[in-house]
Backbone bond lengths (Angstrom), bond angles and torsions (degrees), N, CA, C in turn:
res aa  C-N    CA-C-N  psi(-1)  N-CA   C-N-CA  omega(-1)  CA-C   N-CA-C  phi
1 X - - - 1.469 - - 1.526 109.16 -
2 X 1.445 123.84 107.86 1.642 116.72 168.71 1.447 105.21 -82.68
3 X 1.399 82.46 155.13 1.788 125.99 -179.47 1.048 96.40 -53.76
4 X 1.409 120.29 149.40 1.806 122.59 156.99 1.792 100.64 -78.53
5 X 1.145 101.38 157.83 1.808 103.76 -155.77 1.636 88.45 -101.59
6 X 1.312 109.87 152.56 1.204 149.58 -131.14 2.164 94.22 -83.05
7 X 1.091 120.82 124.50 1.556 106.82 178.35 1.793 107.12 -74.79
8 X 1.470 83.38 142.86 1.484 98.34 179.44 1.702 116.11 -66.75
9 X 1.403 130.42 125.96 1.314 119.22 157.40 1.427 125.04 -11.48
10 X 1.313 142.30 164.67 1.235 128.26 139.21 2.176 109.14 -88.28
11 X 1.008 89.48 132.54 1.528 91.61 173.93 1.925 136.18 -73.55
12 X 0.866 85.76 138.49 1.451 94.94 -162.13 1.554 114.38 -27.08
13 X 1.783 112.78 -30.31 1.738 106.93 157.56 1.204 127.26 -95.79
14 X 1.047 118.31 4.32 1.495 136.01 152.17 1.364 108.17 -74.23
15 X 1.531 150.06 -41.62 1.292 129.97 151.34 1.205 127.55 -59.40
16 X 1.372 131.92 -34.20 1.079 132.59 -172.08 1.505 103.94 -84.40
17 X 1.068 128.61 -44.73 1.722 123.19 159.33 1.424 127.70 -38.79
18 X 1.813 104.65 -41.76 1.444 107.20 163.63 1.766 139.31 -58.12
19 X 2.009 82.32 -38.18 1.596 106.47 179.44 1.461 106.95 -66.73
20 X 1.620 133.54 -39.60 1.090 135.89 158.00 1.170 132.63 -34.20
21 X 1.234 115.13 -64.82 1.430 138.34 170.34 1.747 104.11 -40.89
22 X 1.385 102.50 -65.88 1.395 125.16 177.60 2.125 100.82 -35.79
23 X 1.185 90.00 -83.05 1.551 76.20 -178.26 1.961 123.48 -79.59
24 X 1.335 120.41 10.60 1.243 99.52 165.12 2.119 95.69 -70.76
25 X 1.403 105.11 -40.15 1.719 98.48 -176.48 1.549 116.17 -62.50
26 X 1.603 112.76 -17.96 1.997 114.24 -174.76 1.881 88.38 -70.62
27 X 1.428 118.62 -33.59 1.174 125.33 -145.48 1.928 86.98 -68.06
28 X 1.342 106.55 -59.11 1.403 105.43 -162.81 1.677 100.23 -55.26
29 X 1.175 112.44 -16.73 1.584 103.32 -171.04 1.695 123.91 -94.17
30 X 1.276 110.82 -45.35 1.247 113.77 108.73 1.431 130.65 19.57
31 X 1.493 119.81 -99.44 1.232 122.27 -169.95 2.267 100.93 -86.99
32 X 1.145 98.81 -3.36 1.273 84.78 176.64 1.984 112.96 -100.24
33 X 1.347 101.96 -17.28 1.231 88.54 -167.49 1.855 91.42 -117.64
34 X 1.036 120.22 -9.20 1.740 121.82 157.66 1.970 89.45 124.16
35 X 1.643 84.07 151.53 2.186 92.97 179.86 1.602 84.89 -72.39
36 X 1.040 139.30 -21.82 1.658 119.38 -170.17 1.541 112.17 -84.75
37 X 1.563 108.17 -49.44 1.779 131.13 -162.33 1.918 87.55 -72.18
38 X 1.029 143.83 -35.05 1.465 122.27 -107.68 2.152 85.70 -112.91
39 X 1.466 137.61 110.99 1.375 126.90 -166.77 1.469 102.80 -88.25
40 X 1.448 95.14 -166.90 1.849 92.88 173.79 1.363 106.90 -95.53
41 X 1.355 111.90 -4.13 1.292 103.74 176.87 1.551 120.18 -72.25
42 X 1.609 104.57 -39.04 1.251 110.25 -174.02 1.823 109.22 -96.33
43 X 1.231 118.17 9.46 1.031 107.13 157.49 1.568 122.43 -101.60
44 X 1.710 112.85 -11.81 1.226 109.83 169.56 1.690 100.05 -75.53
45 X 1.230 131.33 -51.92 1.502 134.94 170.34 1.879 101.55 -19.61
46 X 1.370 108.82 -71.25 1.445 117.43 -167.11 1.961 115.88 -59.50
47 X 1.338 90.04 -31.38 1.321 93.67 165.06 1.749 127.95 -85.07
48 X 1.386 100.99 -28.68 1.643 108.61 178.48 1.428 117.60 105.81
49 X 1.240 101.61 6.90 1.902 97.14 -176.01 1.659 108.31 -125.43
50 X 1.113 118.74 170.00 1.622 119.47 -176.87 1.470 104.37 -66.99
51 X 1.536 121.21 153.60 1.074 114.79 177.07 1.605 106.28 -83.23
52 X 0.906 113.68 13.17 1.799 119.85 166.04 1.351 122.51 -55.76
53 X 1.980 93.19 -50.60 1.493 120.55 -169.63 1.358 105.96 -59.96
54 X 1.486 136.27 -45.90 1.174 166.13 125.49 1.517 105.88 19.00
55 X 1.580 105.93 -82.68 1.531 114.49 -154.18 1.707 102.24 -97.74
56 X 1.396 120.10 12.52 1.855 134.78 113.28 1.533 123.89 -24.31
57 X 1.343 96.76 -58.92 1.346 100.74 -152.13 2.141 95.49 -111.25
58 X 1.008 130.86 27.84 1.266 117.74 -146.13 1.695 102.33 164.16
59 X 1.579 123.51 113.60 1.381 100.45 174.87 1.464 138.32 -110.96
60 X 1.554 104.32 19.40 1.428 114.39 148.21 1.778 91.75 -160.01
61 X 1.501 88.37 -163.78 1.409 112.04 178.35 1.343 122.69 -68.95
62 X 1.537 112.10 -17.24 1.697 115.22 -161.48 1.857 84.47 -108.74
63 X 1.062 117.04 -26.30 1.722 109.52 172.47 1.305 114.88 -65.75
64 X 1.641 118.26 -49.04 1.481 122.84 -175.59 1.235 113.74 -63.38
65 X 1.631 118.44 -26.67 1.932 131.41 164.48 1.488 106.31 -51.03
66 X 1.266 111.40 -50.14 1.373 117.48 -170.55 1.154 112.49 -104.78
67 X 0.869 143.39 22.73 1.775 140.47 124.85 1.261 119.64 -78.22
68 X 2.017 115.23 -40.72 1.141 92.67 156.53 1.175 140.01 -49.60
69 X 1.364 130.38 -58.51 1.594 142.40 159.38 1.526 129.80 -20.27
70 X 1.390 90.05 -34.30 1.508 103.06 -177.14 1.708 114.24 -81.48
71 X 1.445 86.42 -47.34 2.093 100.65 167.51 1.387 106.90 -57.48
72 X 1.252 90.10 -27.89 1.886 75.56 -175.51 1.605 115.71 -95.75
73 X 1.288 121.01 -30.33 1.626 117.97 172.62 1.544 113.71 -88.91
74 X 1.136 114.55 -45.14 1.489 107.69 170.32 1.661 124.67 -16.81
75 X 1.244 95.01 -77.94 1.791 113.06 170.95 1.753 100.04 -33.76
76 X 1.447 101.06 -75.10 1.491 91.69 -172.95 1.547 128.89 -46.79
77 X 1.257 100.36 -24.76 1.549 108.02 -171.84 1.553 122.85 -57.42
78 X 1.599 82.64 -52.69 1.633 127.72 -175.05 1.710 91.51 -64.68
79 X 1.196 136.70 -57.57 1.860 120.05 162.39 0.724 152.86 -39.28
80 X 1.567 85.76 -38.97 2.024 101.52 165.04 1.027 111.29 -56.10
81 X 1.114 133.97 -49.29 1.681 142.05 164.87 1.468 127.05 -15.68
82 X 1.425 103.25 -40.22 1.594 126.00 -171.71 1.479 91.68 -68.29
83 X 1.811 108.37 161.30 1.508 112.64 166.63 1.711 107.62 -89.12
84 X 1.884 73.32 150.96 0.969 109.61 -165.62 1.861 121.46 -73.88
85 X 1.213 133.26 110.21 1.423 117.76 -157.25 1.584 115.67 -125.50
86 X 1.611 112.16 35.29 1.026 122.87 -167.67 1.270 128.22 113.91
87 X 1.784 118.97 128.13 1.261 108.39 -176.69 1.817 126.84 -37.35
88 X 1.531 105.18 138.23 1.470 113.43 173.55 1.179 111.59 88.51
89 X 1.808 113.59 12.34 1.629 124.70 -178.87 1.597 96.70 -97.04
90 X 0.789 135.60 -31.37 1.631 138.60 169.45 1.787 112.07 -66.47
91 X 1.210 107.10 -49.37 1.471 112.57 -177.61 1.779 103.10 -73.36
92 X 1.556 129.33 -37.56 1.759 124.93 171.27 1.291 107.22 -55.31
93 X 1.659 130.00 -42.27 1.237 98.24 -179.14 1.555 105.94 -92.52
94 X 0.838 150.68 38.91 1.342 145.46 -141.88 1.876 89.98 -151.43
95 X 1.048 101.57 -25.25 2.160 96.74 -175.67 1.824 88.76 -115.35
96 X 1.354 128.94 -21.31 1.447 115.62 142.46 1.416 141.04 -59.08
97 X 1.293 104.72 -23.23 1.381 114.95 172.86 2.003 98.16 -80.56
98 X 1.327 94.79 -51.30 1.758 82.78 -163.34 1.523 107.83 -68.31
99 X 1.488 123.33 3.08 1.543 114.53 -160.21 1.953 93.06 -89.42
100 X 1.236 94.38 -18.96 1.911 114.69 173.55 1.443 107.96 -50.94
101 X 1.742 112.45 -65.56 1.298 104.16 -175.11 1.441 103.85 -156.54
102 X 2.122 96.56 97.23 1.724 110.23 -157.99 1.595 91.61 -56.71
103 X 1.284 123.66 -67.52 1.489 139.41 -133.64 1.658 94.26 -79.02
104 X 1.385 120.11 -1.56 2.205 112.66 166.45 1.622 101.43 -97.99
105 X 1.500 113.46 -29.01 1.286 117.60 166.64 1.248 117.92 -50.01
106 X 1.311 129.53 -70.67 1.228 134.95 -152.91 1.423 91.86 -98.59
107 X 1.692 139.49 7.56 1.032 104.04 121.63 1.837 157.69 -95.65
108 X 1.409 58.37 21.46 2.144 76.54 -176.80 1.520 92.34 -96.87
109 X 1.411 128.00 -40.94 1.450 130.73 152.37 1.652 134.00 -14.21
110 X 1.722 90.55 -80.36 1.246 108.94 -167.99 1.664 111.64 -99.65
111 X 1.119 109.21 -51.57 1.360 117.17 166.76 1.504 140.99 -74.41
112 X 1.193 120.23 -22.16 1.105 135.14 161.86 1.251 141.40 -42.27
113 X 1.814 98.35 -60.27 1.076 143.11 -174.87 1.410 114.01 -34.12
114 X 1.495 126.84 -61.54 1.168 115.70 -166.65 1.921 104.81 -114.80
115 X 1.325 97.48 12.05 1.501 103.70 -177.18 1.332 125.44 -53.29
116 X 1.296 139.18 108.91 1.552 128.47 175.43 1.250 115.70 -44.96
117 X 1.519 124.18 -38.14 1.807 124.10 -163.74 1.459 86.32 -86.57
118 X 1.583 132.44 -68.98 1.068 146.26 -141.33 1.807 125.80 -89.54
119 X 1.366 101.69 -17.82 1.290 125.62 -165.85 1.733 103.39 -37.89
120 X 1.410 114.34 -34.64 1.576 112.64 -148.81 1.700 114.93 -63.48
121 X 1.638 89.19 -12.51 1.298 100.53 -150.37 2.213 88.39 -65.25
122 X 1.141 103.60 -60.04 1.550 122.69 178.29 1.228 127.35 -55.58
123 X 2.151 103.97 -17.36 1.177 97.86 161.96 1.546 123.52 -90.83
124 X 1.037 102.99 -5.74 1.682 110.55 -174.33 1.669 116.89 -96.95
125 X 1.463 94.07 -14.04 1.635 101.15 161.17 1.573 103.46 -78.24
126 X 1.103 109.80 -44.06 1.856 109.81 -169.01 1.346 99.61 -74.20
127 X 1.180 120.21 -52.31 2.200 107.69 168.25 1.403 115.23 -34.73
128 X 1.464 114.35 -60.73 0.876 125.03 -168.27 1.945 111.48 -48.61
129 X 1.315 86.76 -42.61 2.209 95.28 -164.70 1.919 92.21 -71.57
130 X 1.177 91.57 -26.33 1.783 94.08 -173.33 1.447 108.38 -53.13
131 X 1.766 92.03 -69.00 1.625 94.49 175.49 1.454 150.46 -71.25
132 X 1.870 94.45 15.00 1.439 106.57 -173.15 1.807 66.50 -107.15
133 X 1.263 143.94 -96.97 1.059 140.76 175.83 2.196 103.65 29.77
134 X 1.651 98.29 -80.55 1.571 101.39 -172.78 1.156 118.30 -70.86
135 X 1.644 106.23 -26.28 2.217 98.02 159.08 1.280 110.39 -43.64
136 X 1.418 101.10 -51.09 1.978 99.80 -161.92 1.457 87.88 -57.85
137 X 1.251 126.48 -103.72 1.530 122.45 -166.48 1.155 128.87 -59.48
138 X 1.549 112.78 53.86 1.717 107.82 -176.66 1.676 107.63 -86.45
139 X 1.581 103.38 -21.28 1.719 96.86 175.00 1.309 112.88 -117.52
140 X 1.730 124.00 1.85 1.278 117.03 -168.77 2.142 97.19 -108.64
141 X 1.038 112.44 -15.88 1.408 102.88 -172.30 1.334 103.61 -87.95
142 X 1.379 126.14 149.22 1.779 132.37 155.47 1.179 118.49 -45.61
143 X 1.429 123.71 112.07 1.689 124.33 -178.77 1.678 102.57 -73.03
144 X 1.304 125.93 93.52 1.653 103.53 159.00 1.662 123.19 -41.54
145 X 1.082 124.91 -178.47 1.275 129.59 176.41 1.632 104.58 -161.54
146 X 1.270 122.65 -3.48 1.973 125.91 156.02 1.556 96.49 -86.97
147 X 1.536 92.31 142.32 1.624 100.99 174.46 1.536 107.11 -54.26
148 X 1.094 128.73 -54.36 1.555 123.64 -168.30 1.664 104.28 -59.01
149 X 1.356 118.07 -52.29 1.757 106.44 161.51 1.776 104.05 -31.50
150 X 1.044 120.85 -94.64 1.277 138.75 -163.07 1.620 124.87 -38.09
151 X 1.465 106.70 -14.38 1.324 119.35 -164.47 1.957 88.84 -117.00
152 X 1.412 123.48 -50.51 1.368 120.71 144.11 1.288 118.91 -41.83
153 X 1.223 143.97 -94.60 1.651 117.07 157.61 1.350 133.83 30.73
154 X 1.415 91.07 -70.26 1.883 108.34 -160.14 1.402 90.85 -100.95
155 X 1.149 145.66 -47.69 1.624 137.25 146.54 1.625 123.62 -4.68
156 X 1.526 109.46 -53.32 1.130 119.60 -165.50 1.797 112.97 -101.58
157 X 1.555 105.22 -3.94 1.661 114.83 153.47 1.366 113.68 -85.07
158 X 1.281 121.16 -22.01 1.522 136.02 -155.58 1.616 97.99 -83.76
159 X 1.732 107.78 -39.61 1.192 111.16 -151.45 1.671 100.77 -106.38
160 X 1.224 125.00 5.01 1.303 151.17 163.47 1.265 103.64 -70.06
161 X 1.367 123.12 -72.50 1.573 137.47 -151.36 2.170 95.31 -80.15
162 X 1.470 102.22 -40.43 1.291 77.27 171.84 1.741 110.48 -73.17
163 X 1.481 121.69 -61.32 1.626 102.31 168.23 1.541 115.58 -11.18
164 X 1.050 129.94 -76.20 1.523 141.03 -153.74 2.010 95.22 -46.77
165 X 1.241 110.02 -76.78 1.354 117.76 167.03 1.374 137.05 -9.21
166 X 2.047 85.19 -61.51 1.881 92.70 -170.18 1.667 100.63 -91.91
167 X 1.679 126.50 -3.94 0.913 105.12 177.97 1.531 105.12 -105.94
168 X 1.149 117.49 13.04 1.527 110.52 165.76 1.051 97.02 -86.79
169 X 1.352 125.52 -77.79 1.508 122.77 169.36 2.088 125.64 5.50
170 X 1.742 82.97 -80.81 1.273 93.65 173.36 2.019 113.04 -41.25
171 X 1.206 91.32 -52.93 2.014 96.00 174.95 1.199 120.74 -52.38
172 X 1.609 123.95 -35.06 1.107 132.67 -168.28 1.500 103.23 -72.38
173 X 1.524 109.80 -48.75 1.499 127.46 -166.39 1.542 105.20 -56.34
174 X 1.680 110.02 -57.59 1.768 111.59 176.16 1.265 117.49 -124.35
175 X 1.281 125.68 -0.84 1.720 112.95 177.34 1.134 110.46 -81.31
176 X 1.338 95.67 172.82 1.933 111.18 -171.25 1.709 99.89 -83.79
177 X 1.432 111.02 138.11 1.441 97.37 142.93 1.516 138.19 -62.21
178 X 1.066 88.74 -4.86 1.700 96.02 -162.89 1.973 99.27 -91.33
179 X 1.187 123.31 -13.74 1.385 149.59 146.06 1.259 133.78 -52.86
180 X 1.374 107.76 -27.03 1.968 123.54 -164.95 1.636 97.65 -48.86
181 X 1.052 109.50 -25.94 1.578 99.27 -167.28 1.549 116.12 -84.18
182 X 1.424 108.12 -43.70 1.689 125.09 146.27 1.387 106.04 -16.99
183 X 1.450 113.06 -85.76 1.785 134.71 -168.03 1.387 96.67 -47.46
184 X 1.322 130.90 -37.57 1.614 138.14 -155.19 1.520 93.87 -81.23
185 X 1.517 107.85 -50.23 1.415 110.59 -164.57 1.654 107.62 -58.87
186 X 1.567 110.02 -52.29 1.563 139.25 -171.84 1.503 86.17 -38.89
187 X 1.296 110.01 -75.40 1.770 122.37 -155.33 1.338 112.87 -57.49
188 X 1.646 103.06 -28.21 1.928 90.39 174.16 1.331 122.09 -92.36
189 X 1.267 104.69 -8.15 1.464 118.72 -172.64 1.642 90.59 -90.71
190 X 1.009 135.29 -47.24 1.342 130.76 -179.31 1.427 114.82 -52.87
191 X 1.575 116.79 -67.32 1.356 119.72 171.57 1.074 163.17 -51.75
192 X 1.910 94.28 -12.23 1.536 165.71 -172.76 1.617 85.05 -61.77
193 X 1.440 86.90 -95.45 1.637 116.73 166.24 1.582 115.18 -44.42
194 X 0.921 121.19 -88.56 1.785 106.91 175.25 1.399 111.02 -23.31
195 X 1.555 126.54 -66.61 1.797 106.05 174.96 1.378 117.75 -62.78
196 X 1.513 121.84 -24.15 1.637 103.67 -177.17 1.754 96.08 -62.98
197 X 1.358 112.61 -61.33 1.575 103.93 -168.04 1.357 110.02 -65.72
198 X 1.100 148.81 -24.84 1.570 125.71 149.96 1.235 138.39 -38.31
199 X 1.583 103.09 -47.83 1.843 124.69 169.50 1.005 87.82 -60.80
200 X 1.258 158.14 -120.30 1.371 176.69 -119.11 1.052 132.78 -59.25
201 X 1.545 110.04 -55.24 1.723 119.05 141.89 1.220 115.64 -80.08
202 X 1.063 140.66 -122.48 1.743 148.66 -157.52 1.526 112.78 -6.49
203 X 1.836 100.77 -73.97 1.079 117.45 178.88 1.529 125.12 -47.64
204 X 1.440 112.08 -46.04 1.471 109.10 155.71 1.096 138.85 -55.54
205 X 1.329 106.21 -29.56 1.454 104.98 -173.48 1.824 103.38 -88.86
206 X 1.406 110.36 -8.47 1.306 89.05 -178.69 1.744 107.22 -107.12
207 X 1.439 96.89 -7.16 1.651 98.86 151.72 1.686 131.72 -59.91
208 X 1.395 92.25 -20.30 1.837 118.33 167.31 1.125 106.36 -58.49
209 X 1.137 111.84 -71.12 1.833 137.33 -179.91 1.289 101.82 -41.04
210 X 1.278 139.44 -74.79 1.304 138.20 -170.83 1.750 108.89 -59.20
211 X 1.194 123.89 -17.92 1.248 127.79 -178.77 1.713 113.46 -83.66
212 X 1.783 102.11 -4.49 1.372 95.75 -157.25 1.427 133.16 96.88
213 X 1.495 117.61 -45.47 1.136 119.41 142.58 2.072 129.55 -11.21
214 X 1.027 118.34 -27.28 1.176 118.62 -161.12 1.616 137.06 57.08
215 X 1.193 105.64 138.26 1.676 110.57 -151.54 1.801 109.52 -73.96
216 X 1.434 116.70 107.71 1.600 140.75 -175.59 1.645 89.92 66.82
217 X 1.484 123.23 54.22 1.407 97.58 161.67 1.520 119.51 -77.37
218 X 1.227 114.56 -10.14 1.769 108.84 165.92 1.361 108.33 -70.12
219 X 1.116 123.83 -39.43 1.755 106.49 -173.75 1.432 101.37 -77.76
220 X 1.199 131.66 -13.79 1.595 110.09 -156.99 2.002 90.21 -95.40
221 X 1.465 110.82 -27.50 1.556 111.52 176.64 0.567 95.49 -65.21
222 X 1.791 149.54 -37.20 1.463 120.10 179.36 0.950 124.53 -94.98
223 X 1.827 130.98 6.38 1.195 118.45 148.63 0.829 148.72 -77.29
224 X 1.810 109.23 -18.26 1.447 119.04 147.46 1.602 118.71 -83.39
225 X 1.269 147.84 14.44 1.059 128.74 150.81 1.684 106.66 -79.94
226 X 1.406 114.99 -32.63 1.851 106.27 162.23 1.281 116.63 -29.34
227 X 1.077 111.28 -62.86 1.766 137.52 -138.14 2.194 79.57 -79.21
């Protein structure tokens, strides 16, 4: 009488395909029941397997958070990198990457964000948009040289990179895919405009200021020639 023959290992990309799989599904659970509220119990529940299978592949709950996080900003990070070929070329691959895996996105997005354990994940996406941000204008924007220039400046990359985020986010959460190109168009045309009128207003005028000129003395002459 022969033996029934012996089960094969799973192979080393055969685990790692599983472990994948595994947390794009921790991710939806995760973002549905909160990165704080959400146990291993009920994320092995949401996924369908023992939480045994789990702490295999993963060695607690605050590791499997942060691998998710990491799968999910990494990629993006690593794009920003790419050249740059016109506004809303950073944000196409960047809503291609998240259309991969919505629910690690929006928690590096939504949840992340203000997390004490977890936070890094959202800050290193927002570094990241910053410093593709000052490549683009490293020779076309006005360098202040007064701290309030300079701290305005970095304000107005700061306040870009969060835009970029919450309105992918926001897209991810209810827009259509069938739209992406819409959202693509919106965001460069928006941001387009937000840096022209920053360069143009703010920045000039506080290029005034440093000249001596005095800081918005054109707007304030014309608020008293109103008056």
């Amino acid at each position: 009488m022969s033996s029934a023959p012996a089960k094969s290992r799973p192979s080393r990309r055969d685990r790692a395909a599983r472990r994948d799989a595994f947390m794009l599904k921790a991710a939806e659970a995760f973002r549905e029941i909160g990165i704080r509220d959400a146990t291993m119990d009920g994320v092995a529940a949401h996924i369908g397997v023992a939480k045994v299978i789990l702490y295999r592949h993963f060695a607690s709950r605050d590791d499997l958070v942060e691998q998710i996080l990491e799968a999910a900003a990494v990629p993006m990070v690593t794009a920003l990198r790419d050249e740059w070929t016109g506004f809303g070329s950073g944000m196409r691959r960047l809503l291609a990457i998240a259309r991969t895996n919505p629910s690690g996105f929006l928690l590096v997005a939504r949840h992340s964000r203000d997390d004490p354990r977890f936070g890094s994940a959202y800050d290193e996406l927002q570094r990241a948009i910053v410093e593709r941000i000052k490549a683009i204008y490293a020779d076309g924007r006005p360098k202040p040289r007064s701290p309030s220039g300079v701290l305005l400046s970095a304000l107005s990359e700061r306040a870009v990179a969060v835009l970029a985020i919450d309105a992918l986010a926001g897209w991810i959460e209810s827009g259509s895919s069938e739209d992406d190109a819409l959202f693509l168009r919106w965001y460069a045309s928006g941001t387009q405009a937000l840096d022209g009128a920053w360069r143009a207003g703010l920045l000039s005028e506080l290029a005034e200021a440093e000249s001596g000129a005095g800081t918005f003395a054109a707007g304030q002459a014309s608020s008293s020639a109103a008056e």
